[in-house]
N, C-alpha and C positions, 0 to 999 in steps of 0.2 A: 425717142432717143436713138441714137447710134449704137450701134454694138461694133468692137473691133474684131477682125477678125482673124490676129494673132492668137498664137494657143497661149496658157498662161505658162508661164515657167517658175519651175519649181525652185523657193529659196533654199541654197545649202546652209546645212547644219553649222554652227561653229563649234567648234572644238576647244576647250578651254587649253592653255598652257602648261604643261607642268615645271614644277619651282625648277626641277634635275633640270630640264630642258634650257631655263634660262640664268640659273647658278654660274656656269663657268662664264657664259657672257655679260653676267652681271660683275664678277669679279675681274673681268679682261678691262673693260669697260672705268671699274673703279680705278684699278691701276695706273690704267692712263692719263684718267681725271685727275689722280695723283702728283703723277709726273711734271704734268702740265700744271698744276697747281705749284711745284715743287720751281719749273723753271722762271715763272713769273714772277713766283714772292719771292724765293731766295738765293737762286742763282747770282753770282756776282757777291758773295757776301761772305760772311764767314764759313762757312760752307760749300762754299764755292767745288763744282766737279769739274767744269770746263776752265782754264784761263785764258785771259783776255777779254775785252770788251765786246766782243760777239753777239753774245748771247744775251748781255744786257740793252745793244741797241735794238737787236730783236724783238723785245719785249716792251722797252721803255716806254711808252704810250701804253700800253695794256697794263703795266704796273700801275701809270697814275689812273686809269680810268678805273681799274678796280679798286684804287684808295690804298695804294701801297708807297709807300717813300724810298724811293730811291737816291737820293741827291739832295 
């Protein structure tokens, strides 16, 4: 058989995460998922933060696709 005659190279360590390190970006993260959760279901509605129709034609297709009634 063949031998190559590349040296081997050494695999690095991993390093686990810690929670601290990934906390504030897990909560930046949910927030947003929030928001955007918040603009799709109920913007346009009683609720409503923005007015006018904007924000619901924005959306309107991602409403019905995720099963939300608009109309």
């Amino acid at each position: 058989m063949a031998q190559t005659a590349a040296p081997a190279t050494a695999v690095p360590a991993i390093t686990p995460i810690s929670l601290k390190a990934i906390a504030p970006w897990a909560v930046f993260f949910g927030i947003l998922m929030l928001v955007l959760l918040y603009f799709v279901s109920a913007e346009q509605g009683a609720t409503a933060v923005i007015s006018g129709e904007g924000v619901h034609e924005w959306v309107h297709d991602g409403r019905h696709l995720l099963g939300f009634p608009c109309h």
